[in-house]
N, C-alpha and C positions, 0 to 999 in steps of 0.2 A: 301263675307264671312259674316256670320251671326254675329251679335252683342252679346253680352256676356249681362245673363237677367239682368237690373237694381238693386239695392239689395234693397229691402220692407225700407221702412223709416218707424221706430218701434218709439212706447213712451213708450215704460218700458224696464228698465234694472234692471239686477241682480246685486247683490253686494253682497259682501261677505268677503269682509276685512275693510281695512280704509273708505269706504265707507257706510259701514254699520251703520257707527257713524252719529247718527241724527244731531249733531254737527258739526262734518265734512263736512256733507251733506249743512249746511246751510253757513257755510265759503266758501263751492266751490260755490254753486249756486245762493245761496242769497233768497233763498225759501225754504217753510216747505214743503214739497212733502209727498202725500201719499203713505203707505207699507203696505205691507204682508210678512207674511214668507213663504217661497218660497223654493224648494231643486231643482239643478241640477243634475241631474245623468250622471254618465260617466266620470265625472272629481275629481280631488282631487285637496282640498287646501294647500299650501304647504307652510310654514313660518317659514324661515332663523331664528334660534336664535338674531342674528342680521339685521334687514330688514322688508321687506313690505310683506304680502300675498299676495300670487300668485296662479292660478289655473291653471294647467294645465290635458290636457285627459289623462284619466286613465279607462281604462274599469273595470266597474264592483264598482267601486268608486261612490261616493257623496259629494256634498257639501250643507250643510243648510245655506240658509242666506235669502235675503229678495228680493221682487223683488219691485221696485220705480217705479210709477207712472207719469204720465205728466209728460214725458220727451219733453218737445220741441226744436227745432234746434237751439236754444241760451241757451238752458240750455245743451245740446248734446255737443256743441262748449266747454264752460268753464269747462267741464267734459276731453273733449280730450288735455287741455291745460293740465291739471292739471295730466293726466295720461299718457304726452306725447306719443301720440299715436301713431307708426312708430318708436319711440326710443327706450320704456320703454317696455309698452304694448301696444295690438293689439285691435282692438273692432270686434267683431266678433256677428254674431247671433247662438244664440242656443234656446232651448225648455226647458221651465223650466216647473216647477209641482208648482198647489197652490192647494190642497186637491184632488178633482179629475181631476180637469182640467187643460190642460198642452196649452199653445201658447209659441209664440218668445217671445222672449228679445234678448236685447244688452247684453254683458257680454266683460270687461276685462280682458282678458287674459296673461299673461306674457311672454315675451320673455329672455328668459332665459339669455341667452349671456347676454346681455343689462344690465342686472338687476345686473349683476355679482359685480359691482365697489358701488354698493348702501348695498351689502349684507356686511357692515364693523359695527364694534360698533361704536356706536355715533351717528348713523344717522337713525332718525324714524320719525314717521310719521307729525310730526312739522316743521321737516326741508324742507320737500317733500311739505307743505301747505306752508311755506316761501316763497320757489323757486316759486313756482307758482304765489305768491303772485306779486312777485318781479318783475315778467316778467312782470304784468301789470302793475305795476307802471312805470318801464323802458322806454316801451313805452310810456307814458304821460311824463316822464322827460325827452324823447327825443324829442317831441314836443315842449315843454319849451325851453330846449336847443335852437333850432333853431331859437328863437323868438328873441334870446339876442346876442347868440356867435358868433363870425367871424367866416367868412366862412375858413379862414386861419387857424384856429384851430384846422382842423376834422382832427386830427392825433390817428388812433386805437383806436376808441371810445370816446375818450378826450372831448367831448364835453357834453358826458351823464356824465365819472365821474365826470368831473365840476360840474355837475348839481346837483348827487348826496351826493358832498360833503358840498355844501352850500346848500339845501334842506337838510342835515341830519336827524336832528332833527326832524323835518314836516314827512319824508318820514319812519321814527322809529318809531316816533308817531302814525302814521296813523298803523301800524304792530301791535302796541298793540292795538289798538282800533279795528282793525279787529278781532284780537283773545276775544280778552274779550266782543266785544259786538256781536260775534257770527256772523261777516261778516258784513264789509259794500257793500253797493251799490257803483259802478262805477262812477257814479255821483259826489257822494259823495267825493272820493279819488280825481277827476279830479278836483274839484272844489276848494278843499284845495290846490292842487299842483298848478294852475292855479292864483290864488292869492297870493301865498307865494312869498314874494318879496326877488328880488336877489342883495345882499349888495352892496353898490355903497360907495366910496372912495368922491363924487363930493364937499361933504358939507363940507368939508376941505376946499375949497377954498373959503367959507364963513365965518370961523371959528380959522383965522389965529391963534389965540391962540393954537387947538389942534394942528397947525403943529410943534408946539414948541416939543413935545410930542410922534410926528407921528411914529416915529424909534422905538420908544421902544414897541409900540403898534401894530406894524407892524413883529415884529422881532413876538410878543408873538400870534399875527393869523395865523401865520404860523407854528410857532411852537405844536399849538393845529391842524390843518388842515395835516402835517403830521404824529401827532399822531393818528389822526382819520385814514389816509389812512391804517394805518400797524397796528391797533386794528382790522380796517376790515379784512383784511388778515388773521389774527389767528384765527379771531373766522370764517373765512372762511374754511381756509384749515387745522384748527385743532379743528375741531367741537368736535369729543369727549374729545378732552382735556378741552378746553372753557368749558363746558356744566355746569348749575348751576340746581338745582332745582326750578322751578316757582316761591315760593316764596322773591328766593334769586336776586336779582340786575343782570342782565346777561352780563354786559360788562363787571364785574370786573377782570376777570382772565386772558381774551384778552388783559385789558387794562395795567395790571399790564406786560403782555409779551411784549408786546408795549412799555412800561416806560422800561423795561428792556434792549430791543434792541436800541433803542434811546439812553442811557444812557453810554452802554458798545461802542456806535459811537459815542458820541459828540463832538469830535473833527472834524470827517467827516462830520459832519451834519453842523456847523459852517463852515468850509470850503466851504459846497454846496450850502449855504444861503448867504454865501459874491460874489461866483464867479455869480450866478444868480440874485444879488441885491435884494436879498428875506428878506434883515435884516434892510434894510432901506426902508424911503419913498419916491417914487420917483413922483410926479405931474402926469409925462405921464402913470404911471402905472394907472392897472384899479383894482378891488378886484379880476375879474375871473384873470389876469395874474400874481398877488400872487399865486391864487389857483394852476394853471398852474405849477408853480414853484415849489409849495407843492407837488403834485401829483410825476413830476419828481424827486426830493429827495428822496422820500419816494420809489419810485421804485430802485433807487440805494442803497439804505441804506438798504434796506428787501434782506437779502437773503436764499434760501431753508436750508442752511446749518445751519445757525446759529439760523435762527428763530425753528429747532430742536431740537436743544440743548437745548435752551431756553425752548421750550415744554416739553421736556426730563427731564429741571433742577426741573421746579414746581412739573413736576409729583413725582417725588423722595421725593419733602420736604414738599410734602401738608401734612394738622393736620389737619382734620377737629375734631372738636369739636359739641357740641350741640349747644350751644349758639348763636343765631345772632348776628353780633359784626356791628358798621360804624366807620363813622370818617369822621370830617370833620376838615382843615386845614385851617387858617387863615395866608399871606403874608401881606407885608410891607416895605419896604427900608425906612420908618424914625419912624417901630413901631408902640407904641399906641397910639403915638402923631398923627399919622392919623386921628382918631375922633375926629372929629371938626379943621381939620387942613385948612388952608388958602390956595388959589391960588398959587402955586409955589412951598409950604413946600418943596413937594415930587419933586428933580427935573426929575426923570426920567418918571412916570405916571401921577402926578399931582393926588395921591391919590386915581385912577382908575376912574377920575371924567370922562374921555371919553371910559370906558369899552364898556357900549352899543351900544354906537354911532360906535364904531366899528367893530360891530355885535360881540364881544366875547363870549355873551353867547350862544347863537349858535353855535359859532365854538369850546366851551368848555363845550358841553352837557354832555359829557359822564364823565365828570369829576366834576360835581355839579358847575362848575365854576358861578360863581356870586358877585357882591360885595355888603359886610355888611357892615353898614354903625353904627351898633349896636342899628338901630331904628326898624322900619318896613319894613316890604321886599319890597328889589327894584323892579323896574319891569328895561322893556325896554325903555320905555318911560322916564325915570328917570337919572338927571346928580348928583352925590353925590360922598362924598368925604369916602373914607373907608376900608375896606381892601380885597382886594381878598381871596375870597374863593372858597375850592375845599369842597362840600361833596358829598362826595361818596355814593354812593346806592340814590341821591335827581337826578330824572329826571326831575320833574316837580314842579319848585320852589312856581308856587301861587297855595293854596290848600293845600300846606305840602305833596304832594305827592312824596314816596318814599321807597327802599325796602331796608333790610340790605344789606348791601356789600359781606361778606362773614361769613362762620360760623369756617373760618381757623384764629390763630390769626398768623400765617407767612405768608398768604399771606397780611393780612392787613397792617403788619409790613411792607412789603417790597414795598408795594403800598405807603405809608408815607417816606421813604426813597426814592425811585425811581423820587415820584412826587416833591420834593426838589428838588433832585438833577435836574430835567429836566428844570423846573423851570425858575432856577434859578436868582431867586425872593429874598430877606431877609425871613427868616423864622421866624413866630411869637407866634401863639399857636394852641394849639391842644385840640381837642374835642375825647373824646372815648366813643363811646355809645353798650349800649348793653338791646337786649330786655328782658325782664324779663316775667315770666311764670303767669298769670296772675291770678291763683291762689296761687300763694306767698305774703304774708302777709307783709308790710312792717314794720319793727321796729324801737324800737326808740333807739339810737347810746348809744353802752353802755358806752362808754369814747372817751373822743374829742382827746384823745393822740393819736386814731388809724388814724384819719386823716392826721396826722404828718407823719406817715410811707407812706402813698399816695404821700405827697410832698416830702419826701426824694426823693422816684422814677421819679417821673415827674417832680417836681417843680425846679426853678430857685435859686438857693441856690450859692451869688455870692457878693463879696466886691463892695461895689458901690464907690462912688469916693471919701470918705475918707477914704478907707479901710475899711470899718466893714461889718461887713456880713449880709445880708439879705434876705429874699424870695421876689423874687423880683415880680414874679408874684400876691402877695397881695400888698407888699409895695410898688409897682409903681403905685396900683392901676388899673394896666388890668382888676383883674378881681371883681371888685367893684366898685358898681352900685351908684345909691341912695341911700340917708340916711345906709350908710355903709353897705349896702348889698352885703356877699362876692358871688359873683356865681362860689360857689365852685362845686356844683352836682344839675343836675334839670331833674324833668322828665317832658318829653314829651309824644306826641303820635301823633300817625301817620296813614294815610293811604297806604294802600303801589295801591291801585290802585283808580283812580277819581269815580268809580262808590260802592266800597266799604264800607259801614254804619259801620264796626266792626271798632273800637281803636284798635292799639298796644303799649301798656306801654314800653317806652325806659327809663333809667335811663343816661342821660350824665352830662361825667366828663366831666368839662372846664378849669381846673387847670393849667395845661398841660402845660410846654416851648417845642415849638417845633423847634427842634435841629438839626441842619445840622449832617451826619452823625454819626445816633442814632441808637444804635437796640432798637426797643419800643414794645420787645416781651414780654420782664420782665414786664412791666407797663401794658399791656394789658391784662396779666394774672393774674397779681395782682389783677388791677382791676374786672374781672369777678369772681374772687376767693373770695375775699371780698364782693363784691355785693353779688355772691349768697350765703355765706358762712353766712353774715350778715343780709343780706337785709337791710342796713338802712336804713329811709327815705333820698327821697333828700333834701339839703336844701332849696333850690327853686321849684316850682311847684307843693310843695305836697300838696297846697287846689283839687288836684285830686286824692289824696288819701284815703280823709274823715279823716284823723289824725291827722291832720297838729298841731303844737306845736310852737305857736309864739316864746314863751318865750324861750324855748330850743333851737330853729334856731339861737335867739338873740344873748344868751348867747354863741352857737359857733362860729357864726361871730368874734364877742369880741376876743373869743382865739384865733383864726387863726389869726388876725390882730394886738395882742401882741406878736404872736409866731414870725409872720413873721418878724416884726420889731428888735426883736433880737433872732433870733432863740438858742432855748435851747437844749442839746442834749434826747435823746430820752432813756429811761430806757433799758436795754437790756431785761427784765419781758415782758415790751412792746411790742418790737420787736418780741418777743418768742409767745407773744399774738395772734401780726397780723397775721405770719403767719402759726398758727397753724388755723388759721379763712381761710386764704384762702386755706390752704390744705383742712380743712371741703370743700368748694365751689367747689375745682375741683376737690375732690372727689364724690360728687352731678357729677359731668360732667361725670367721669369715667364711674360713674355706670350709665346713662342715656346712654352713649354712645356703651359701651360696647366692645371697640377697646386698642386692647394690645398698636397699633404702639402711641396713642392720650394719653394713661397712661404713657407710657414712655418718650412721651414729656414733661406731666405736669411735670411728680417729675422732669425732668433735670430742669425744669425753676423755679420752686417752690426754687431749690438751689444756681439758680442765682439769684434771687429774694432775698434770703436770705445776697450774696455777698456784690449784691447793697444798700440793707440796712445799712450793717455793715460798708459799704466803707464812702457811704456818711454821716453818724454819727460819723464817725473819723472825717471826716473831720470838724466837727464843734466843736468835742469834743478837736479836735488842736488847734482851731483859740482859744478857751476858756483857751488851757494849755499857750499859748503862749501868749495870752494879762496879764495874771495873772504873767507871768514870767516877764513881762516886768513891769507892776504894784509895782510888787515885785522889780525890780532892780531899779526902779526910787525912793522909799523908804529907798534905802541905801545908797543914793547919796543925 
């Protein structure tokens, strides 16, 4: 029987959808390749509202696109990876046209069936360049894998997602770096996964002091490790819900469904970490058989059902707004007495002085975790005493690199409630930031009384231990520096990616007690309402404004730190003041926005804003009727 002809091995194919992108082109292949414009005849292109172009034959049809040059058999290979050939689409030879003259090419063609489950909203051509991505990473962290894990382990792939979830970071990292520098080299990615070192438990037995500590530290890597497993999941199997825009932080909305379902199980989840000894430290354990534990948890706590609902619940109450909002969170169990606190203070973390040491920041990427020590940034390398932090939208803490979190202020709100309660850490203060338009002028604060209505909402307004009332977050001193500097507002700026030259102006507030269940939607809106309503300057940071007003900064220090000291109640002219300032500000939003359901948010919160005002101004205007009643009755006695 006669053999079947071999089929011509070709170096040019046609393209005509995602491929067509010189971009594209260079993230699959890792080469600039030469083109032409090129037309097929006999086929048509065919592209799903939702999905990827597809050609299929059509007589009497055309498609324009380009025909690619030097294709050779390793550039042929990462092309059929990337266009699952046998799956998705088929490679086929056809006869293309470049002016007069027609030869072969390769061309893609789609298999229809196949294609069917990709033809959904959410899923374009990023997700399609991820997956591809992903596969080659996999195998190199399945390599790894084998280098380190027991052979006792290989239970349905257990040994890759070990791998992948203590590589997180590193293997997330390398995903942006591929997209933003336009594809790395193989090499390149191997080499990074190949040296990334896998957390080891050993230096305990070196360092008896951390085992004093071990439990509590042990209880909080696991706690982050199966947070991370069930963030992947949502932003896996709920891509168009997850989906952020580019410039926006892209784990927040997974992460926030993730704090969600953890949150609504943590009595199961404590239950699954005591029966597996996942909450304590045990010698014989190793870090992969934490991980081990984590992984398992996390697959019984995740289920289709609920983590729907949960999908279902955000979709219903998202706001987006215009604004880029963050936040970052500041914990403690003894406070602000953490800075500069001694061996022991803290007896449950010792101040977070073994964070590193037990790889947390790693296992708390996606959550800005880090600790501030209120000096200069830690690294890894670094034992300090200080407080944990969470900021959100900070992927990559040296360099200041970082993206807003979201431009919704309920999801941020619920992401600051969620992450408390998950936690469950001492809650200590809160940072709101929000970026500013960078053609907005900053001015200078037309009365220091409107900062009063800022701390009504957010601040610490509470009888300290002789009874009298204070803000506590000035009068303790949280949030003042040197030479009585209050850091009440500062702008920053940032890059949101390492290869980036452009600034973004943030303004953050640091005033902020952050309060075990809080709604901090009123404060959030406040804040963006008054900022953009006002635009004051900040008090701190603004020698990057060019305006800066020593003497006026001074002079508001001074007031906030006599206000706080015996806080005095607030004029109601005042109140009528601010927030008619921040109705101006989210009015700016409306109309930038131009969404009925985001109008309709503001004014409801603009009159809970107005509530919270008037609630906590009774309440001073009380302590004020009643020390005077009492003044009064010791006078007639």
């Amino acid at each position: 029987m006669a053999l079947p002809p071999a089929q011509p091995v070709l170096n040019t194919l046609f393209v005509y959808g995602t491929l067509n992108d010189p971009y594209v082109r260079r993230l699959i292949t890792g080469e600039t390749l030469p083109v032409q414009d090129a037309i097929l005849y006999n086929y048509r292109r065919i592209h799903p509202k939702s999905g990827y172009p597809i050609a299929v034959p059509w007589s009497g049809s055309k498609i324009e696109g380009a025909v690619v040059y030097k294709i050779t058999p390793e550039i042929l290979k990462k092309l059929d990876d990337y266009e699952s050939e046998g799956t998705l689409f088929k490679r086929e030879i056809v006869t293309v046209h470049v002016g007069e003259e027609a030869f072969p090419a390769y061309v893609y063609t789609g298999i229809t069936d196949a294609l069917k489950p990709y033809f959904k909203k959410g899923v374009g051509m990023r997700d399609r360049i991820e997956a591809f991505i992903e596969k080659q990473v996999n195998t190199l962290l399945e390599a790894k894998a084998a280098t380190y894990m027991r052979k006792d382990v290989d239970h349905q792939g257990l040994p890759l997602q070990v791998t992948k979830e203590l590589l997180s970071e590193e293997t997330h990292s390398l995903m942006r770096d591929y997209f933003q520098e336009a594809g790395l080299p193989v090499f390149i990615i191997k080499h990074e996964l190949e040296n990334a070192d896998i957390p080891s438990l050993d230096w305990i037995k070196y360092t008896p002091k951390a085992a004093e500590y071990a439990d509590e530290y042990i209880k909080l890597a696991v706690k982050f490790m199966i947070f991370n497993q069930i963030e992947e999941r949502f932003r896996r199997e709920f891509c168009p819900y997850v989906k952020t825009a580019d410039e926006y932080y892209r784990h927040t909305i997974s992460a926030m469904m993730a704090l969600k379902l953890l949150v609504s199980n943590y009595r199961q989840l404590q239950l699954a970490m005591f029966e597996l000894s996942a909450d304590t430290y045990d010698p014989s354990f190793s870090y992969v058989d934490y991980t081990v534990a984590a992984i398992f948890i996390a697959n019984e706590l995740y289920t289709d059902t609920q983590a729907k609902q949960i999908a279902e619940w955000v979709r219903e109450n998202r706001r987006f707004g215009p604004t880029p909002l963050g936040a970052e969170l500041e914990f403690s169990n003894i406070g602000g007495r953490v800075i500069g606190s001694n061996e022991g203070d803290d007896p449950k973390f010792d101040g977070f002085y073994y964070f590193y040491d037990f790889d947390l920041m790693r296992r708390g990427w996606k959550l800005g975790a880090h600790v501030d020590d209120h000096g200069f940034l830690t690294t890894t390398h670094t034992r300090t005493r200080g407080f944990l932090e969470l900021a959100f939208g900070r992927y990559k803490l040296l360099g200041d690199v970082s993206k807003p979190a979201t431009q919704d202020p309920w999801i941020l709100s619920q992401m600051i409630e969620l992450a408390i309660r998950y936690l469950a850490i001492r809650p200590h203060s809160l940072h709101i930031s929000m970026q500013i338009p960078l053609d907005m002028p900053f001015r200078p604060l037309s009365d220091p009384d409107l900062l009063l209505c800022l701390l009504l909402l957010g601040g610490d307004l509470r009888h300290d231990e002789h009874g009298t009332l204070r803000e506590m977050r000035i009068f303790r001193k949280d949030i003042i520096r040197e030479a009585r500097n209050v850091h009440f507002s500062r702008l920053n700026r940032h890059h949101t990616t390492t290869s980036e030259t452009q600034w973004h102006s943030v303004v953050e507030y640091q005033f902020s007690r952050l309060f075990f269940d809080y709604d901090y939607q009123p404060l959030i809106m406040a804040v963006k309402g008054f900022q953009l309503g006002a635009n004051p300057l900040p008090l701190r940071g603004g020698k990057n404004c060019h305006t800066s007003e020593h003497d006026q900064t001074r002079a508001l220090e001074d007031f906030l730190i006599r206000w706080a000291e015996h806080p005095t109640p607030v004029s109601s002219a005042m109140l009528a003041r601010f927030i008619s300032i921040v109705e101006d500000g989210l009015t700016y939003e409306i109309q930038a926005t131009d969404s009925k359901k985001y109008a309709q948010y503001a004014q409801r919160t603009i009159g809970r804003i107005e509530e919270q005002l008037h609630q906590r101004n009774q309440l001073i205007q009380t302590y004020y009727a009643y020390n005077n009643s009492e003044t009064v009755s010791d006078q007639d006695h």
